[in-house]
DSSP file (Angstrom, degrees, kcal/mol; ACC not computed):
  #  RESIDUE AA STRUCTURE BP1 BP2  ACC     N-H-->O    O-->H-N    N-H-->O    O-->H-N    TCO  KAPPA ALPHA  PHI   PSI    X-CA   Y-CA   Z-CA
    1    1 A X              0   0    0      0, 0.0     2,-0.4     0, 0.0     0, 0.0   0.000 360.0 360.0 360.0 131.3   92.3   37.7   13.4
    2    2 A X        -     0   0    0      1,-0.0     2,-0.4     2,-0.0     0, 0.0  -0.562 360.0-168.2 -99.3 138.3   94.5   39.0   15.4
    3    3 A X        -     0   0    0     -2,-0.4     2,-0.4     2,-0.0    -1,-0.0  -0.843  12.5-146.8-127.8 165.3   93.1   41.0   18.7
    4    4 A X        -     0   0    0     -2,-0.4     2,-0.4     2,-0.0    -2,-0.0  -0.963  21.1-118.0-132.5 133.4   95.6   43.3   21.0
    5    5 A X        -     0   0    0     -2,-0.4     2,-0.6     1,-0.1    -2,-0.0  -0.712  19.4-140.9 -98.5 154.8   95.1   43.6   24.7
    6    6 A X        -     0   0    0     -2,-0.4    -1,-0.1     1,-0.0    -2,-0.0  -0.832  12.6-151.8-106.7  89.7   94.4   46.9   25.9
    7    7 A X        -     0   0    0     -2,-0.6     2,-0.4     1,-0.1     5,-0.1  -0.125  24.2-120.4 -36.6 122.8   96.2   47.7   29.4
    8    8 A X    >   -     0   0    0      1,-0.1     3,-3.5     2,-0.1    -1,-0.1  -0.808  21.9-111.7-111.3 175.8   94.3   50.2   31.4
    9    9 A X  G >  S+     0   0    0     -2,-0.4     3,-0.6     1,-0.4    -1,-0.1   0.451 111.2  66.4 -81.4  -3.3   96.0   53.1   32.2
   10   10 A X  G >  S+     0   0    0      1,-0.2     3,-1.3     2,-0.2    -1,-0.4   0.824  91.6  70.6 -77.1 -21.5   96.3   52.3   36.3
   11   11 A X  G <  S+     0   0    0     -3,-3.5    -1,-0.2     1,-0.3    -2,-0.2   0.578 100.4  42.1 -57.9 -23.0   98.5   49.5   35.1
   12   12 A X  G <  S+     0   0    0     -3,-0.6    -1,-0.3    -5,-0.1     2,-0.3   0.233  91.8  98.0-109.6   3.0  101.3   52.2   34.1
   13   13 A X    <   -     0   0    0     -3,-1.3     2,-0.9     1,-0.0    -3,-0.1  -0.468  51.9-172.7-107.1 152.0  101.1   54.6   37.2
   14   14 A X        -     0   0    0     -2,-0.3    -3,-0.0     1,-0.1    -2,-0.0  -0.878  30.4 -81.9-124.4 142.3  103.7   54.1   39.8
   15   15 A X        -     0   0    0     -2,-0.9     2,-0.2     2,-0.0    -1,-0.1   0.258  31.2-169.3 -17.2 136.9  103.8   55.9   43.4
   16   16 A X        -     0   0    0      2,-0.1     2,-0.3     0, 0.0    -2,-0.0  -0.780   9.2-157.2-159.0 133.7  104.9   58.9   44.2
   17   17 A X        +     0   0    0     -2,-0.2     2,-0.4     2,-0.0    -2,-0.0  -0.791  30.2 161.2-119.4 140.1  105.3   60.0   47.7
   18   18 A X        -     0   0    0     -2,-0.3     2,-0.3     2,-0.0    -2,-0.1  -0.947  28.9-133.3-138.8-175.6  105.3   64.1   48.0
   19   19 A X        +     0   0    0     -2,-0.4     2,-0.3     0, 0.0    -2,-0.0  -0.940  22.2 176.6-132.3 123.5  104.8   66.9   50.6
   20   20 A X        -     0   0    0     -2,-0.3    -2,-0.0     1,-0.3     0, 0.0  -0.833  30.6 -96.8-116.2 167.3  103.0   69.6   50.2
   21   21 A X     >  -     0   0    0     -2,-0.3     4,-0.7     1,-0.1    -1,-0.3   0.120  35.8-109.7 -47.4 166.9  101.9   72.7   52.4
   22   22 A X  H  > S+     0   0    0      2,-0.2     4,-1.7     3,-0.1     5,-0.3   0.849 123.0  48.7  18.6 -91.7   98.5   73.1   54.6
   23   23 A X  H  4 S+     0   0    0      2,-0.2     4,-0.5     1,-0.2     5,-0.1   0.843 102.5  55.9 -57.8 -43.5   97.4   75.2   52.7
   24   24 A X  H >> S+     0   0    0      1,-0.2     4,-3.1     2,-0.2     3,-1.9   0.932 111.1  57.2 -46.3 -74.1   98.1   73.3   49.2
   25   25 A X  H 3X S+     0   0    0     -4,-0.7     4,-1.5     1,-0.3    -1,-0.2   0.731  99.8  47.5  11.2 -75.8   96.0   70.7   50.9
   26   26 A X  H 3< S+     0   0    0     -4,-1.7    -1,-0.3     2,-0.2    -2,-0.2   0.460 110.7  57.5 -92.8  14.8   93.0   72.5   51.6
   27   27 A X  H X> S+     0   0    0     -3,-1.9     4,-0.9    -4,-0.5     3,-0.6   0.764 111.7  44.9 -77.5 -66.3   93.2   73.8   47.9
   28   28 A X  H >X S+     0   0    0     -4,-3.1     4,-1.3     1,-0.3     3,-0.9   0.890 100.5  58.1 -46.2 -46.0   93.2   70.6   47.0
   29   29 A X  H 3< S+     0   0    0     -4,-1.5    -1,-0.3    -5,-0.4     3,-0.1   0.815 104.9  64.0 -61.4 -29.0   90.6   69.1   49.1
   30   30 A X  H <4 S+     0   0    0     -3,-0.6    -1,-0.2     1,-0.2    -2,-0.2   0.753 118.9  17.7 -82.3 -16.9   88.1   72.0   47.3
   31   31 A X  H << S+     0   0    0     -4,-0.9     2,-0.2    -3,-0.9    -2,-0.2   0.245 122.3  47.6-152.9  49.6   88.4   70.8   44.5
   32   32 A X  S  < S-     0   0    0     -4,-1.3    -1,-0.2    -3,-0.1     5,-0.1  -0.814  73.3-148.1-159.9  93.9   89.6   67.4   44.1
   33   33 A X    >>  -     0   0    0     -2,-0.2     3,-1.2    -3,-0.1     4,-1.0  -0.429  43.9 -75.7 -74.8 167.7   87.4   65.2   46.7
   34   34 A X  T 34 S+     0   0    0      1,-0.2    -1,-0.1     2,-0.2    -5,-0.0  -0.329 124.3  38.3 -72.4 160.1   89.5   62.2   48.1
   35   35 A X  T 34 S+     0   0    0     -3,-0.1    -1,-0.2    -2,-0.0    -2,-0.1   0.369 113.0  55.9 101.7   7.0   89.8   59.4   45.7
   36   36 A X  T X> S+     0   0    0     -3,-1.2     3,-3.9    -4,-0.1     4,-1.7   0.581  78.4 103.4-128.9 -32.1   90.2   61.9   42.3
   37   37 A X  H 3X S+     0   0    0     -4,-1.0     4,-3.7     1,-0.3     5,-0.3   0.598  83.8  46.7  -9.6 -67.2   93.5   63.7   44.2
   38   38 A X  H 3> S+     0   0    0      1,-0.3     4,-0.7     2,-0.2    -1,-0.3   0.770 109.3  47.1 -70.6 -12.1   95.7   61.7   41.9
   39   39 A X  H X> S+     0   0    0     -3,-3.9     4,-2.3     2,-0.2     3,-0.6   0.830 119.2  49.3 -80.2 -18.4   93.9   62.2   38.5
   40   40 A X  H 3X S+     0   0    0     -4,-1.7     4,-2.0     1,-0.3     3,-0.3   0.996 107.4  44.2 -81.2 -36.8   94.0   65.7   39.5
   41   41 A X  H 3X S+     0   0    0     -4,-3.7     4,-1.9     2,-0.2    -1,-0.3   0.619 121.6  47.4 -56.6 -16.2   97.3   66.4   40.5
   42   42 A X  H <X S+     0   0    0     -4,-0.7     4,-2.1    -3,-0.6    -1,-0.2   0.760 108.0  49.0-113.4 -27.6   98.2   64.4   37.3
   43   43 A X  H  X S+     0   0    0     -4,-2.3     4,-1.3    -3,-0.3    -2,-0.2   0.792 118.2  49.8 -96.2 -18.7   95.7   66.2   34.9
   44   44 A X  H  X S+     0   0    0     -4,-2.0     4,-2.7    -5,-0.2    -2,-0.2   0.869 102.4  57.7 -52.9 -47.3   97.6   69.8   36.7
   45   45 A X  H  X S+     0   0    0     -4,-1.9     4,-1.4     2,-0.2     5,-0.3   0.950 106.4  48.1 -67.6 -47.1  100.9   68.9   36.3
   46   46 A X  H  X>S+     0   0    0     -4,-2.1     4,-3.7     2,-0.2     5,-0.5   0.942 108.9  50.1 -43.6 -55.8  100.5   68.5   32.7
   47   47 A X  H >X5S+     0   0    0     -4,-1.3     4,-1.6     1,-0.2     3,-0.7   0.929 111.3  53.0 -37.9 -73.0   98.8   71.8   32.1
   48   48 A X  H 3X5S+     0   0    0     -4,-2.7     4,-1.5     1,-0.3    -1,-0.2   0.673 113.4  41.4 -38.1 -40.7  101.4   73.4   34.0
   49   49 A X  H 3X5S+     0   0    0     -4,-1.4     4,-4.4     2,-0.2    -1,-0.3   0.792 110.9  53.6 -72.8 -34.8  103.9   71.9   32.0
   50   50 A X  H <X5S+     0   0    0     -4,-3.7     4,-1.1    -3,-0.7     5,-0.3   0.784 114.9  50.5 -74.2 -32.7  102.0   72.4   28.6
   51   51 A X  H >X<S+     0   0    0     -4,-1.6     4,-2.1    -5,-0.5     3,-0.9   0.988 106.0  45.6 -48.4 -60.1  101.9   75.9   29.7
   52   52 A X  H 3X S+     0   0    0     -4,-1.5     4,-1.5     1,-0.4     5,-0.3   0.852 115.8  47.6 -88.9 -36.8  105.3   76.6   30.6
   53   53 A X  H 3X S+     0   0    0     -4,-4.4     4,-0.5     1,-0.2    -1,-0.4   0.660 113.2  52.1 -84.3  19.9  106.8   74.7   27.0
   54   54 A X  H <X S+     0   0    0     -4,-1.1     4,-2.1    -3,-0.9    -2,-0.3   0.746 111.1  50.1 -53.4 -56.3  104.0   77.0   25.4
   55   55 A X  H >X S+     0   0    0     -4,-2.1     4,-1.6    -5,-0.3     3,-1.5   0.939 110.6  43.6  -6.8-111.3  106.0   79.6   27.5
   56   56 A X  H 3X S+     0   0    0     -4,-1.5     4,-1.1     1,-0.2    -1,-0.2   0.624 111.2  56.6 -19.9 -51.2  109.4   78.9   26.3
   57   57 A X  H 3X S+     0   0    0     -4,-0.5     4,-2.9    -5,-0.3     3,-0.5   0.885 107.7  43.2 -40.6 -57.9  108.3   78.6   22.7
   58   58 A X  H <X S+     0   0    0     -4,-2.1     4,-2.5    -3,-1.5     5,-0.3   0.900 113.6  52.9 -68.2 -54.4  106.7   82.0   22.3
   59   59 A X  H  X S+     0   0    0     -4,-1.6     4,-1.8     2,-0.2    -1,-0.3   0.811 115.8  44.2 -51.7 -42.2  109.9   83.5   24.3
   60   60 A X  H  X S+     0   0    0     -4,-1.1     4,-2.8    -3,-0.5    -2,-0.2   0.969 112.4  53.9 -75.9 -70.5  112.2   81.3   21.4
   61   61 A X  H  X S+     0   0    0     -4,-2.9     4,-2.7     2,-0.2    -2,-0.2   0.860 109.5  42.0 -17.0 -77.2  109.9   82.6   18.7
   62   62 A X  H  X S+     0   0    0     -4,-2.5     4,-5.1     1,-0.2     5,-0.7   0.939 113.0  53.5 -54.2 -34.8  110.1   86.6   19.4
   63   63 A X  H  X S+     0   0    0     -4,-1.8     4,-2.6    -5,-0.3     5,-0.3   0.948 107.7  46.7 -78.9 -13.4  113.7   86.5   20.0
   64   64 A X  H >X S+     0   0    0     -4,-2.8     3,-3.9     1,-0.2     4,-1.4   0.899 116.5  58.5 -54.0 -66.0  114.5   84.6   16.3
   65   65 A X  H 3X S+     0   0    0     -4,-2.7     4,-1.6     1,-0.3    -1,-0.2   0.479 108.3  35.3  -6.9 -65.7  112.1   87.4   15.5
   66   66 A X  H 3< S+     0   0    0     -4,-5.1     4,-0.5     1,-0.2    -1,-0.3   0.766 114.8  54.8 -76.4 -30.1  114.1   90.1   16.7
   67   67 A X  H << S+     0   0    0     -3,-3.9     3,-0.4    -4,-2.6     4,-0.4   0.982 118.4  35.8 -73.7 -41.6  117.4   88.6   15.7
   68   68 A X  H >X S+     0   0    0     -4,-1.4     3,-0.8    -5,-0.3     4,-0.6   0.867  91.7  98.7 -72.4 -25.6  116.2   88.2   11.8
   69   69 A X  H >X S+     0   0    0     -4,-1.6     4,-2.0    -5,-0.3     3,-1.2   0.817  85.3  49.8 -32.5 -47.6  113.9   91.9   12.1
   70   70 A X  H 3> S+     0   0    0     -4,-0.5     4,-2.3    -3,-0.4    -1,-0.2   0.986 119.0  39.7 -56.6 -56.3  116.9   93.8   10.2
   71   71 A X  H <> S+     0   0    0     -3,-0.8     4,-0.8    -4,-0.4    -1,-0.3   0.514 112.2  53.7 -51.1 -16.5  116.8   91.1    7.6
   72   72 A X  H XX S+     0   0    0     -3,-1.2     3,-0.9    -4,-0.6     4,-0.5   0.878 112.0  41.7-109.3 -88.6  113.5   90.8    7.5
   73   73 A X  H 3X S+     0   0    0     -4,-2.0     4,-0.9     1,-0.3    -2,-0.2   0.515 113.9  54.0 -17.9 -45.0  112.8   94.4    6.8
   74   74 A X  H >X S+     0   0    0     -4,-2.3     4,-2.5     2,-0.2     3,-1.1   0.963 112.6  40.4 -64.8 -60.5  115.6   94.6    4.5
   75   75 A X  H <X S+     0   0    0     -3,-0.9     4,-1.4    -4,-0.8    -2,-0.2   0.868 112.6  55.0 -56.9 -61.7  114.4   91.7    2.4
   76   76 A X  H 3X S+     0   0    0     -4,-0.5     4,-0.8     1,-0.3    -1,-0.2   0.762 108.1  54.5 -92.1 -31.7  110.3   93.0    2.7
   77   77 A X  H X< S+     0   0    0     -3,-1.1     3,-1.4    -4,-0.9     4,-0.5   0.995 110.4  47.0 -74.4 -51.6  111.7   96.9    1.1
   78   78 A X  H >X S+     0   0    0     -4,-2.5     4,-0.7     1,-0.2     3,-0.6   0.884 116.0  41.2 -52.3 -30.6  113.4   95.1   -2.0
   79   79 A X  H 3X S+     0   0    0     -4,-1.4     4,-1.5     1,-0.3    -1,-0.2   0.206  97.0  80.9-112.7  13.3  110.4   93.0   -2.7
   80   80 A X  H <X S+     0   0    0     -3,-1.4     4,-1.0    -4,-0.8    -1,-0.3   0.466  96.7  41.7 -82.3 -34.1  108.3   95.9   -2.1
   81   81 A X  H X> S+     0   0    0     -3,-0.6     4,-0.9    -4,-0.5     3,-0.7   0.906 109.1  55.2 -85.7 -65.5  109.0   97.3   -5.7
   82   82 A X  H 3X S+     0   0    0     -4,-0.7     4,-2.0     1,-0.3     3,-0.3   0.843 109.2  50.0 -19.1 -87.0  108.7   94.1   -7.3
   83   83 A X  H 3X S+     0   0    0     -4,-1.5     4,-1.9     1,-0.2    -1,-0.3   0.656 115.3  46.1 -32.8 -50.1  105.1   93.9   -5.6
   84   84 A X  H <X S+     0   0    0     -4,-1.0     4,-3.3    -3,-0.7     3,-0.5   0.912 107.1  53.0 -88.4 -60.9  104.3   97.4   -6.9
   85   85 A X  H  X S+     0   0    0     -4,-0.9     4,-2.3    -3,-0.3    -1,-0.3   0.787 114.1  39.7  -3.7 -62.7  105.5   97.0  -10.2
   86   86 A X  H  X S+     0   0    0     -4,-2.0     4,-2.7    -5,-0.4     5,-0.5   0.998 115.2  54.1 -65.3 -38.4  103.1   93.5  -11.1
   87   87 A X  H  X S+     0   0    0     -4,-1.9     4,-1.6    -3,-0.5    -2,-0.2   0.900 118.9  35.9 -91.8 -56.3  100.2   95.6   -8.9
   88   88 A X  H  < S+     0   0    0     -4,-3.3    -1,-0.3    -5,-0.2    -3,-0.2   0.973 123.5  48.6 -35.6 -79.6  101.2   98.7  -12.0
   89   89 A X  H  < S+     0   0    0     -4,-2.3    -2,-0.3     1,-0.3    -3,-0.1   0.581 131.8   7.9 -93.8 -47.1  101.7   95.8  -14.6
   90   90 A X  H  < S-     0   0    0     -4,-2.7    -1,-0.3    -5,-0.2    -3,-0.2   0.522  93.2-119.2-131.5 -15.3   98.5   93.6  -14.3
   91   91 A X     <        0   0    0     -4,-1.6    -4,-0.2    -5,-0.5    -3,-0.1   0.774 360.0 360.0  79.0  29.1   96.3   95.7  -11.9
   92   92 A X              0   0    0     -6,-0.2    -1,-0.2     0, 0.0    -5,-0.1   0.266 360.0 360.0 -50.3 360.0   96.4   92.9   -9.4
C-alpha cells in the first residue's frame, strides 16, 4: 500500500516583506491579533481578488450582452410565432 506524505501548508509559504500605513496597522491589529496577521492578510488578499475577477466577469458578461441584444431580440421575435403556433396547436 502505498501512503503519500502530506506537506503542511507552512512548508509552501515564503516571506514577504511589505509597508503599510499607521493607520492600515491599527486596522489590522483590531482584528487580526499578532500571530494570525499573516493568515489574515492571506485569507484578504484572496477575497479581494475573488471579488475583483467576480468584478471583471460580470463587466465581460453585460457587455457580450449588449453587443448580441439586437441579435438576440431579433432571433427571440421569429421564434415568438413558432412558440405561439405549438401553444394554438397542442394547448401547451
Amino acid at each position: 500500500m502505498k501512503t503519500e506524505s502530506k506537506k503542511t501548508t507552512t512548508q509552501f509559504r515564503r516571506r514577504l516583506d511589505i509597508m503599510v500605513s499607521p493607520d492600515t496597522i491599527e486596522l489590522l491589529d483590531r482584528v487580526a491579533p499578532k500571530g494570525t496577521r499573516s493568515r489574515f492578510i492571506e485569507q484578504a488578499v484572496r477575497f479581494f481578488i475573488g471579488k475583483r475577477a467576480q468584478a471583471k466577469l460580470r463587466a465581460e458578461l453585460k457587455k457580450g450582452a449588449l453587443a448580441r441584444a439586437k441579435l438576440d431580440r431579433q432571433l427571440a421575435e421569429e421564434w415568438a410565432g413558432i412558440d405561439a403556433k405549438v401553444w394554438e396547436k397542442y394547448g401547451v
